[in-house]
C-alpha positions in Angstrom: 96.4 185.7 111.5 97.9 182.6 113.4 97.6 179.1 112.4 96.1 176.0 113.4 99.8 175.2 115.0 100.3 178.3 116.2 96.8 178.3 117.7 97.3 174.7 119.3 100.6 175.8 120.5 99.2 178.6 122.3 96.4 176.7 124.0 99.6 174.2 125.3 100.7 177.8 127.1 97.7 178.3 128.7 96.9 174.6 130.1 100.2 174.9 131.4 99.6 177.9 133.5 96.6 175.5 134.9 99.3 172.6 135.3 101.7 174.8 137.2 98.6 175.8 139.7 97.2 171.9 140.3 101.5 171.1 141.1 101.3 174.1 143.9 97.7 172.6 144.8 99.2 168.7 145.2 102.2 170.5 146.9 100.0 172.1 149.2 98.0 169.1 150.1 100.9 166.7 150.2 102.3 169.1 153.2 98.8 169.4 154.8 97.6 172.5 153.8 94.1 172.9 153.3 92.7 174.3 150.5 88.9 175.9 149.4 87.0 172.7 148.7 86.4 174.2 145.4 89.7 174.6 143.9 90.4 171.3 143.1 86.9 171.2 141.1 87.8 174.4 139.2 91.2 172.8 138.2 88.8 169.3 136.7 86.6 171.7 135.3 89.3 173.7 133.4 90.7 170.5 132.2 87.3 168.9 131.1 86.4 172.4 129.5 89.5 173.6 127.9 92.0 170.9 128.2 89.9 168.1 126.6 87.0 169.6 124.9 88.4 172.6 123.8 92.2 172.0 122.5 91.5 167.7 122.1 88.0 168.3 120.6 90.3 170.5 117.6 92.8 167.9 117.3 91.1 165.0 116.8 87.6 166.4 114.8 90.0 168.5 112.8 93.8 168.4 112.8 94.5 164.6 112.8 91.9 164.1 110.3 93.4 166.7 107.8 97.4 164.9 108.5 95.6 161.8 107.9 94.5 162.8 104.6 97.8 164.1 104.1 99.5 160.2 104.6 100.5 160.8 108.2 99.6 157.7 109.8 97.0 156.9 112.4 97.9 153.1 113.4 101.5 152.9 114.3 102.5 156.7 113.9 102.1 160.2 116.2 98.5 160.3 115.7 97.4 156.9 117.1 100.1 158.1 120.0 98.6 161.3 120.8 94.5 159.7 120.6 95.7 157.3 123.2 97.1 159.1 125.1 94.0 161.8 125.0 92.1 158.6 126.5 94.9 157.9 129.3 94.1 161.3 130.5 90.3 161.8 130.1 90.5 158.7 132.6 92.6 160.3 134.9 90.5 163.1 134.8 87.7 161.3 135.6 89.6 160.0 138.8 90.3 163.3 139.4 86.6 164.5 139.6 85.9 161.9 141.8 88.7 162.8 144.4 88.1 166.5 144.0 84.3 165.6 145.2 85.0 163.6 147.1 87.9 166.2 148.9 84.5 168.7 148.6 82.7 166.3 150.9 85.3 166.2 153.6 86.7 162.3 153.1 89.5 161.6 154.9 91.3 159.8 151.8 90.6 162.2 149.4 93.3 164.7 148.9 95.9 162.1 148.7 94.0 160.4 146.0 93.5 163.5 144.2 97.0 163.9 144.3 98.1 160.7 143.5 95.7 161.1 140.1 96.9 164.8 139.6 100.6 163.7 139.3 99.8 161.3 137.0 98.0 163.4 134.6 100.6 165.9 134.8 103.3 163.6 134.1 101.6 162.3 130.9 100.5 166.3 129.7 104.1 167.7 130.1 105.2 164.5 127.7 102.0 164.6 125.6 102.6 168.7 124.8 106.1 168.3 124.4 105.5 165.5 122.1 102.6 167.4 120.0 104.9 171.1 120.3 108.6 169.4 119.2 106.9 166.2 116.1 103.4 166.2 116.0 102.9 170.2 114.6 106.5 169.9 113.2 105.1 167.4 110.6 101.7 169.2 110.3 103.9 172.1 109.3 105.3 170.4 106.4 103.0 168.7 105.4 99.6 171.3 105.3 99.2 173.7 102.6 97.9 177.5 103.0 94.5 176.2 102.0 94.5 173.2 104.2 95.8 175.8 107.2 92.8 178.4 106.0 90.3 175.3 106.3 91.7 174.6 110.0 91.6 177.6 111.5 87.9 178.1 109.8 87.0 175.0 111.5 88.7 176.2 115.2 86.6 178.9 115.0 83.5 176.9 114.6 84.7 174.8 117.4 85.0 178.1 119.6 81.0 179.1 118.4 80.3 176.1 119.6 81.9 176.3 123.0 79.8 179.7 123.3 81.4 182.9 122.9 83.7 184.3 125.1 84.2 181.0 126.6 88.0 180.4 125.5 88.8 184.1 126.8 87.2 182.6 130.3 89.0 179.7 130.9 92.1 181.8 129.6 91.8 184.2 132.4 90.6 181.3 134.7 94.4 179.7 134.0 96.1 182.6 135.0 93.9 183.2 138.4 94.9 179.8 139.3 97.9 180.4 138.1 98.5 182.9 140.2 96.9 181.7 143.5 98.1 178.4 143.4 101.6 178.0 141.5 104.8 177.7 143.5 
């Protein structure tokens, strides 16, 4: 059975796929290309979904709590790093919806600012996953026990209940569609 690491790192996989399709998407509508009013929605609504409430939701209700109580430090350490820089995003991502609606409703200005907001948030998620993959879980490695790693994935799962079941498996194979369609 994987653990919580192993588990976080392979959620980083699969928001990645969904990074690699909104690049081909801002490619796309940096060269003029339309595209279905709709995909730049699905893109927010993977990120809100999986991205954020998903993988963020385990992190900071469960993983950074547990290193905490292990001495890893909140203020001034990778923990206070990664929190603020889960709220840099969720506010690009709130840009984002607005663009991608606004893209839906035919405004002249709106692909560009999608773009603009999409590039930005993929910038700071390839640093933020690289950060969590190569110091964050390399210090939750040594410093969680079997038990505490037991407790963890126990609690993940609870987190996935509460998504609704079957949910993570969606947006898994929703990552790889877009993946597909849109990557370049």
């Amino acid at each position: 059975m994987p653990g919580p690491v192993e588990i976080l790192m392979h959620e980083h996989r699969i928001i990645e796929r969904a990074l690699r399709a909104l690049h081909g998407v801002c490619q796309r509508l940096e060269s003029g290309t339309s595209i279905p009013a709709d995909v730049p929605a699905q893109l927010v609504e993977f990120i809100q979904t999986f991205a954020d409430r998903c993988h963020h939701g385990k992190e900071e209700k469960h993983l950074f709590p547990a290193l905490e109580a292990r001495g890893v430090p909140r203020e001034g350490g990778p923990i206070g790093v990664m929190l603020d820089e889960h709220e840099m995003g969720r506010g690009f991502v709130r840009e984002m919806a607005g663009a991608a609606a606004a893209y839906a409703r035919g405004e002249s200005e709106a692909a560009a600012r999608f773009v603009r907001v999409a590039r930005s948030y993929m910038d700071l998620l390839a640093q933020h996953i690289y950060k969590e993959d190569n110091v964050l879980f390399r210090i939750a490695e040594n410093v969680l026990d079997a038990s505490a790693n037991a407790a963890l994935v126990e609690a993940f799962e609870r987190e996935e209940v509460a998504l609704g079941i079957g949910t993570h498996e969606q947006y898994e194979r929703m990552a790889s569609e877009l993946e597909r369609a849109w990557s370049v």
